[in-house]
C-alpha positions, 0 to 999 in steps of 0.5 A: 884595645891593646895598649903599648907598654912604651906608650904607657911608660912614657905616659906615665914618666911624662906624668911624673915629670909633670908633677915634679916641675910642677911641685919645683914651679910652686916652690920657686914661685912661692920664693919669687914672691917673697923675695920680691915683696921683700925687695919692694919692703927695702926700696920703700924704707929707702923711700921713706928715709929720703922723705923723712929727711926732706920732711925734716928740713921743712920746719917753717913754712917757706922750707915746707914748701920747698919740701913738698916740691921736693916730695913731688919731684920724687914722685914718679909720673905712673905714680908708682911711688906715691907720698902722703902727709898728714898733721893737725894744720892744714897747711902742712898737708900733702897729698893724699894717703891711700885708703882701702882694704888691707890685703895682708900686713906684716910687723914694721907697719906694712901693709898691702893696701887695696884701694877704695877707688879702684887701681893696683894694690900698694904697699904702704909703711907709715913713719911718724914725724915729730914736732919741731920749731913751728911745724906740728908732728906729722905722719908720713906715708909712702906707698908703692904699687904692686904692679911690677911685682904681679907682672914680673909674677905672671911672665914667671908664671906663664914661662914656668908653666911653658917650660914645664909643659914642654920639659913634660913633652920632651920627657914624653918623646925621651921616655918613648925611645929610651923605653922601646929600646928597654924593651927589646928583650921583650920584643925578642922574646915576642919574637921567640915565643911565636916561633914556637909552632907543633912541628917545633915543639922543642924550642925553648926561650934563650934566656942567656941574654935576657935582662933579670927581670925577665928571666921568670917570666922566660923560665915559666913560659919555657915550664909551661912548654915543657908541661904542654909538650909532655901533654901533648905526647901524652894526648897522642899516646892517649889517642893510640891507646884508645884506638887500640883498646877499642880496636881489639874487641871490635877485631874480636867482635868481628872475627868471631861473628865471621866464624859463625857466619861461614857455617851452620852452627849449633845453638850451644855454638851461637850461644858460646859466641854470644857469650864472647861477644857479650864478655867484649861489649862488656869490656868496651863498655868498661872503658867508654864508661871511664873515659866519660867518668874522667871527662865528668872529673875534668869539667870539675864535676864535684862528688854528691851525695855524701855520707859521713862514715867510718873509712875503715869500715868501708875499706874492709867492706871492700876488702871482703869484697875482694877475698877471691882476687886475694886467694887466686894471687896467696896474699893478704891484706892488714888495714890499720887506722880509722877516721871520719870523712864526708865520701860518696860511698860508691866513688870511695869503694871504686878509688879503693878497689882500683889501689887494692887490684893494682897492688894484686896485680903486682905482688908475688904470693905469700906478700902482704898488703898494708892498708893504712887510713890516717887523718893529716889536718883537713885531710885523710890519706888512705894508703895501700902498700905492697912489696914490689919491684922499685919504680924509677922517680921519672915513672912515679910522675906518671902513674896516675895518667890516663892509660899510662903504662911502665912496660911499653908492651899491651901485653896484658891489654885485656885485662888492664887498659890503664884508667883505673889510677886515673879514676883514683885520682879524680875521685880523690880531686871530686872530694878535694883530696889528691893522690901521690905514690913512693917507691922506697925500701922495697915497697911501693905506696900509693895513696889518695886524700879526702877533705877530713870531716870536722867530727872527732875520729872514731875509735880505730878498730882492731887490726883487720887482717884478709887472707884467704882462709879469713875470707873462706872464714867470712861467709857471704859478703855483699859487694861494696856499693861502688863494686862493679855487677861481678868480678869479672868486670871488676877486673877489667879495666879497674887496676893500673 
């Protein structure tokens, strides 16, 4: 269920209110009634002084019974206010004083009194009154009741509760207005971010008019289009380069097979078509098996069967491996550095392959290519480096994206059909690692990081230099484990 964040403003706006009168109730109830019991304390001193006089002038008996008439016209009809004297004689008795729980008491001798016959609480005070002539020491006690005071009390009550009830409901319906109005910046930017449509995927948030706090928000939905929309662009050139890569050797395919066909051919003919053929579905095999191997990386598929070994002794497993590449281009190659890692071998020499072929591809003979294998923390980055042309810093961003190439022309689509530092990067991404590249000085370094293994480094080995006389040099060197069946296939399709 969607909920309106105007409503849910008020609301709680509303809530707050509420809870603030309520806290101003309580507090001016609490005041209310100490003041009127205060009042209620000075009105029955005043009584009890008027009573003590009259009491006072009662010192035989025909002047008490003066006073008691007295005493019973002060005596409201409600009985209210109600007199009570008490003393050794009976005769000088009158009424009856009030008998009961006591309630609360406070210093002076007052006390609020619940009678043990039922009725209202009374506040009650006691005033002793000494001997004088014939009349004996007596104890007068006046009493008044707490009846006005809890009525007064409870309309306080029940109007401070309505005007909080409705102080809290106008909060509500005020908060609601004042919010939708606060919010049509929201509503404005609602209104812009659904008019964003792929046939307009150039429009971007006004944030000019925006308030400060929506300023990130609009600011990261506007990044979020501009990654969208360079994804895009790059799914549609992705989409046309798979066409094309898979259109090439399928037209090959074809036009060789309809060759064959339009004549009679020798079986040393049909087998050197075959031997085309079979070179294309290796080529379409190659890029059919990357694809599936990044879509397996995208899923978040992790790399399995991990090995802890020393990174340079693979490296230079794969640099042997690599001795023909290196005497066809007359370049060699220096590895430096050595660490210990957790990798699964295959996808380590795959990744390592893919940077060395690219910086093959790319150097002119006679350069040297460094390898260099240091740890970073939790991390090694293992690092190849060749001298080459500077790439622009809005290429560099983009090396590693599937069959992303600097030159606009396919001029080399045979043998590169740009996955190789895709691959590089999902082997790096499967073993909690990430890839980067620099363009600086004239020399251009790529790189791919592994999580480091918590066992200390090894000891670096000597400096490995590969040139083509230490390959002739080397003997026979199996190929690494992650190497395609021949160099051939190695070629294709593995390099950027």
């Amino acid at each position: 269920m969607n909920r309106s964040i105007a409503r849910r403003l008020a609301l709680m706006f509303a809530l707050v209110a509420l809870f603030v009168f309520t806290v101003i109730g309580a507090g001016l109830f609490a005041v209310l009634r100490s003041q009127l019991e205060s009042h209620l304390r000075e009105s029955l001193d005043d009584r009890a002084q008027i009573a003590r006089l009259i009491c006072n002038h009662g010192m035989t008996p025909d002047k008490w019974r003066m006073s008691r008439e007295k005493l019973t016209d002060m005596t409201p009809h409600d009985r209210s206010t109600v007199y009570a004297v008490t003393s050794t004689e009976p005769s000088y008795n009158y009424g009856k004083p009030i008998e009961g729980t006591i309630v609360k008491s406070w210093p002076g001798g007052y006390a609020r009194v619940k009678p043990a016959g039922g009725g209202d609480d009374m506040l009650t005070t006691t005033v002793s009154i000494p001997g004088y002539s014939t009349r004996p020491p007596m104890q007068l006690q006046v009493a008044s009741s707490y009846l006005p005071n809890i009525r007064t009390m409870r309309v306080f009550g029940f109007a401070l509760a309505a005007l909080s009830a409705l102080g809290s409901l106008a909060v509500l319906l005020l908060s609601y207005s004042v919010t939708r109005i606060g919010l049509a910046p929201l509503t404005r930017l609602t209104r812009d971010a659904s008019a964003v449509s792929p046939n307009n995927r150039s429009q971007r948030l006004n944030t000019a008019s925006l308030p400060h706090e929506l300023n990130d928000l609009a600011n990261s939905f506007n990044g979020a289009l501009e990654r969208l929309d360079g994804a895009y662009c790059r799914l549609e050139s992705f989409n046309a380069d798979v066409a094309h890569e898979l259109r090439t050797p399928v037209t090959i395919l074809i036009g060789q097979t309809e060759v064959a066909l339009t004549r009679n051919r020798s079986v040393d003919d049909l087998r050197h078509t075959l031997q085309s053929n079979l070179e294309e579905f290796e080529r379409m095999r190659a890029i059919i098996n990357d694809m599936l191997f990044l879509a397996r990386a995208d899923q978040g598929e992790r790399a399995t069967g991990l090995m802890e070994v020393s990174l340079a002794a693979e490296v230079a497993h794969t640099l042997e491996f690599l001795e023909i590449p290196l005497e066809e281009a007359r370049v060699h190659a220096r590895l430096d550095g050595d660490a210990v890692a957790q990798v699964n071998r295959s996808l380590f020499g795959r990744a390592c392959t893919n940077l060395l072929m690219n910086a093959i591809q790319h150097c002119q003979p006679g350069a040297a290519i460094g390898v260099r294998i240091v740890r970073e923390g939790e991390q090694v980055r293992i690092e190849v480096a060749n001298p080459g042309e500077p790439i622009e810093p809005a290429v560099l961003e983009h090396l590693f994206d599937r069959f992303y190439r600097v030159e606009a022309s396919r001029t080399n689509s045979r043998e590169n059909h740009g996955l190789g530092l895709a691959i590089v990067k999902a082997i790096a991404e499967m073993h909690r690692g990430s890839v980067s590249v620099q363009s600086a000085n004239g020399v251009n370094t790529f790189a791919f990081s592994i999580a480091a293994s918590h066992v200390e480094s090894v000891t670096p080995p000597a400096r490995a230099n590969v040139t083509a006389n230490a390959a002739a040099n080397a003997g026979s060197a199996s190929a690494p484990a992650s190497s395609p069946a021949s160099y051939s296939s190695l070629v294709k399709g593995k390099s950027a």
